[in-house]
C-alpha positions in Angstrom: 1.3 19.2 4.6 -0.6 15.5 4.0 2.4 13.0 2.5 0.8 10.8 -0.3 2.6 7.8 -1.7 1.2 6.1 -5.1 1.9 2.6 -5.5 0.4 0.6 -8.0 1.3 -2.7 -10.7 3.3 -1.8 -13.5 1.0 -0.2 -16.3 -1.7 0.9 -14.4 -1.8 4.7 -15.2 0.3 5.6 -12.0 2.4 8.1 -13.5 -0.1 9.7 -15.5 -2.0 10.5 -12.3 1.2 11.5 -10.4 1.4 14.0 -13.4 -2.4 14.8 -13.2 -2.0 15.4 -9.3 1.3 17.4 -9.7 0.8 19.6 -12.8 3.7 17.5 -14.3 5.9 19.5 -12.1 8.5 16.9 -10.2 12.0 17.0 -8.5 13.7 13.5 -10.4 16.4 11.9 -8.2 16.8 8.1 -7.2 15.9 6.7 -4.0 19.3 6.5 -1.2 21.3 4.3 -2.0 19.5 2.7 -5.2 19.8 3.5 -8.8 15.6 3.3 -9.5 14.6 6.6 -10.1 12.2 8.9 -7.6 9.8 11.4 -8.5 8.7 13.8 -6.0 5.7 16.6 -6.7 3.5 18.4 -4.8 0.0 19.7 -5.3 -2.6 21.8 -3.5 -5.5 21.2 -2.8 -8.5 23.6 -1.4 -6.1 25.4 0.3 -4.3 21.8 1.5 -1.0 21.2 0.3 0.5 18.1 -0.5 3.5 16.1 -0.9 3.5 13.2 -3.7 5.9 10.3 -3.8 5.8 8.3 -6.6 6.4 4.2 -5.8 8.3 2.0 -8.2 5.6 -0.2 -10.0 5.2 -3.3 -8.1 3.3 -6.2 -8.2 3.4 -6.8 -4.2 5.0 -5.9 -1.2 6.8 -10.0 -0.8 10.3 -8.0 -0.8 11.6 -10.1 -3.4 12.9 -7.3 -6.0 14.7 -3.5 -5.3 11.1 -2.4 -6.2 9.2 -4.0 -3.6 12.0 -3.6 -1.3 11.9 0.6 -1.9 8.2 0.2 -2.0 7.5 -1.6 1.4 10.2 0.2 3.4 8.9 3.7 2.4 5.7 2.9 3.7 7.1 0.9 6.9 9.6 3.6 7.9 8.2 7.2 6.6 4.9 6.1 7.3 3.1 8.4 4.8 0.1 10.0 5.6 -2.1 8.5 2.6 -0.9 5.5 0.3 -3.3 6.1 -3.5 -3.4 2.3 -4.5 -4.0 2.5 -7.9 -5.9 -0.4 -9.5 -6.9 -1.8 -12.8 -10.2 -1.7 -12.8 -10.2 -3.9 -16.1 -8.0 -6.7 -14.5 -9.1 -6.5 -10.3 -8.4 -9.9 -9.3 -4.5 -9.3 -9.8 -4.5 -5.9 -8.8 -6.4 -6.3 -5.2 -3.5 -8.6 -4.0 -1.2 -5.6 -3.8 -4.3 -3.5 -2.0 -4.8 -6.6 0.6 -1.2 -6.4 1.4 -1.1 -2.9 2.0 -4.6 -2.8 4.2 -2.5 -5.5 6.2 0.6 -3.5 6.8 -1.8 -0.9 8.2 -1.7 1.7 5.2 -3.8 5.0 5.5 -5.1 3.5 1.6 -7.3 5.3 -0.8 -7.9 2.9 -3.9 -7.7 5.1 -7.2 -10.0 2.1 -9.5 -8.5 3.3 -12.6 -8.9 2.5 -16.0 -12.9 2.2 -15.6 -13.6 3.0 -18.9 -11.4 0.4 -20.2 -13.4 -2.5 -17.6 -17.1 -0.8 -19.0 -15.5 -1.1 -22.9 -14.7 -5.2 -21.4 -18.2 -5.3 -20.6 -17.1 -5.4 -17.0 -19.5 -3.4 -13.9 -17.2 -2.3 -11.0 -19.4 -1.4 -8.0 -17.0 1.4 -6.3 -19.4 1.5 -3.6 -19.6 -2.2 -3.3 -15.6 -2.4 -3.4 -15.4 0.0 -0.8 -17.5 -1.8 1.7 -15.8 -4.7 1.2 -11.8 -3.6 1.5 -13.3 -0.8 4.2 -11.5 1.9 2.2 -12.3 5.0 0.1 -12.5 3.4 -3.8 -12.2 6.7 -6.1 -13.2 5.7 -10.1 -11.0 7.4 -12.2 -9.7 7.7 -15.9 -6.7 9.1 -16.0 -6.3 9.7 -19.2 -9.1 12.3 -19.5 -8.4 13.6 -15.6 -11.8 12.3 -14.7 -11.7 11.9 -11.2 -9.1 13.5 -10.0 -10.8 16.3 -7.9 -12.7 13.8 -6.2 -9.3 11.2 -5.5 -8.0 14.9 -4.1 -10.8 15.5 -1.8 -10.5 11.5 -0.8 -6.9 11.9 0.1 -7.7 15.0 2.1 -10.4 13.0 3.9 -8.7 10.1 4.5 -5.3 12.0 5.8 -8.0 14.3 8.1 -9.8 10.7 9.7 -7.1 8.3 9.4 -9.4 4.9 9.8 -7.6 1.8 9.6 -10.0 -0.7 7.7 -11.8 -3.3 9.6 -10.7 -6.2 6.9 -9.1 -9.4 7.7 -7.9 -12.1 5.7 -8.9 -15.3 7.0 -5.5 -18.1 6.3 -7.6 -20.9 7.8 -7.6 -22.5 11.4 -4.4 -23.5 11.4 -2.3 -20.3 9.7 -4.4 -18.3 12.0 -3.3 -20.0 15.4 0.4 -20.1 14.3 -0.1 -16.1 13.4 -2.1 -15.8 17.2 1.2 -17.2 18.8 3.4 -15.5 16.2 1.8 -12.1 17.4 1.9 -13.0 21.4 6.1 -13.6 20.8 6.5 -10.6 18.4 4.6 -8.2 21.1 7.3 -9.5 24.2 10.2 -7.3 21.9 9.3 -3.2 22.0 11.1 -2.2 18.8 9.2 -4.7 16.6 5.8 -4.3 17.7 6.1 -0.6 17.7 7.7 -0.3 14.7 5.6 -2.9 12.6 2.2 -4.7 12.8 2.5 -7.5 14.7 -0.2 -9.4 12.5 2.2 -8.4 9.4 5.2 -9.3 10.7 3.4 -12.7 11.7 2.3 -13.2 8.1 5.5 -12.1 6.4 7.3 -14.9 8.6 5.5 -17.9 7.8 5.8 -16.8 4.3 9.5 -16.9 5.0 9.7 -13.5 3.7 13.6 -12.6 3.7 13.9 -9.0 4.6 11.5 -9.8 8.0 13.2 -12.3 8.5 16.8 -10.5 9.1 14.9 -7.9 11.1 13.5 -10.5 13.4 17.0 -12.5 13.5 18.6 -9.8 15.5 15.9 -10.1 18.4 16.2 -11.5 21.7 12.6 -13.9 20.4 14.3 -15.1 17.7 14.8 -18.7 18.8 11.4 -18.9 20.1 10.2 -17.8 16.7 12.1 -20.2 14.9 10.3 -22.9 16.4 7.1 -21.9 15.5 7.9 -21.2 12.0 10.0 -24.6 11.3 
């Protein structure tokens, strides 16, 4: 069984297309612990089967709200096969911050660029090919109010669970970010149980953004002081 998550911003279409993928069919708890709700279907697919989770709305994965919290630890500790980023292919600029962030924690991602019809109505020309090449991840057009696309977002997830490439993209933070992330990286991979549970380049972001939740985790380790003075 492949294990999809769908993450997305808030008002993107994501739980039509959880519906979409899942034949509106869904067990309806809330996540351990928490009172936001969690919506778990399933959905087969040329003979694969698959398991949908569907992510609390979020705008990033900076920690900062129960959302992003639920969101960013599902994907750190269950690991999911496949993470569908589903994007607003009328409003990209906002959208792609939440798909860089996810590329960085190492994600399986498949971008869902939904809404297309909407950007084309805006006068707007998404090059899915183009996007694709440039994030080094499957981009899938869809409307998912008329199901268009869905069939081929399937057969991406399917593919992308099958090869499991990470993409070759890189933010660039400038000359000086980058050498405080180099020695941020060389401390986090002396301590086992964060550089095998967590990519070190991540983690080394996340703590010069002074991201709390890292933070704690990092606390607790025996590199903790020598961290602290790189970070300030």
């Amino acid at each position: 069984m492949i294990r999809v998550a769908l993450i997305g911003n808030p008002n993107v279409g994501k739980s039509l297309i959880f519906n979409n993928l899942t034949g509106g069919r869904a067990h309806v708890g809330n996540w351990p612990g928490k009172t936001v709700e969690k919506k778990v279907g399933k959905c087969v697919h040329k003979g694969v089967e698959m398991e949908i989770v569907d992510l609390p709305g979020v705008y990033s994965l900076t920690a900062r709200s129960v959302d992003e919290l639920i969101a960013r630890d599902f994907i750190v500790e269950e690991k999911p096969d496949v993470v569908v980023d589903i994007v607003d292919a009328s409003n990209l600029e906002r959208n792609l911050y939440l798909t860089v962030q996810l590329i960085e924690l190492e994600a399986n991602v498949v971008v869902a660029l939904n809404k297309s019809d909407l950007a084309t109505d805006m006068g707007y020309e998404v090059d899915a090919g183009e996007l694709s090449r440039l994030l080094g991840v499957p981009v899938v057009p869809t409307v998912a109010t008329t199901k268009q696309g869905m069939e081929e977002l399937k057969d991406a997830i399917v593919k992308a669970a099958r090869e499991r490439r990470k993409s070759p993209l890189k933010i660039d933070y400038g000359k000086r970010a980058e050498a405080l992330i180099e020695r941020l990286e060389e401390l986090i991979r002396k301590d086992p149980m964060l550089s095998q549970r967590y990519p070190t380049r991540w983690l080394a972001v996340r703590l010069l953004e002074g991201d709390e939740d890292v933070l704690r985790k990092v606390r607790s380790s025996a590199i903790w002081h020598e961290v602290a003075e790189v970070i300030g």
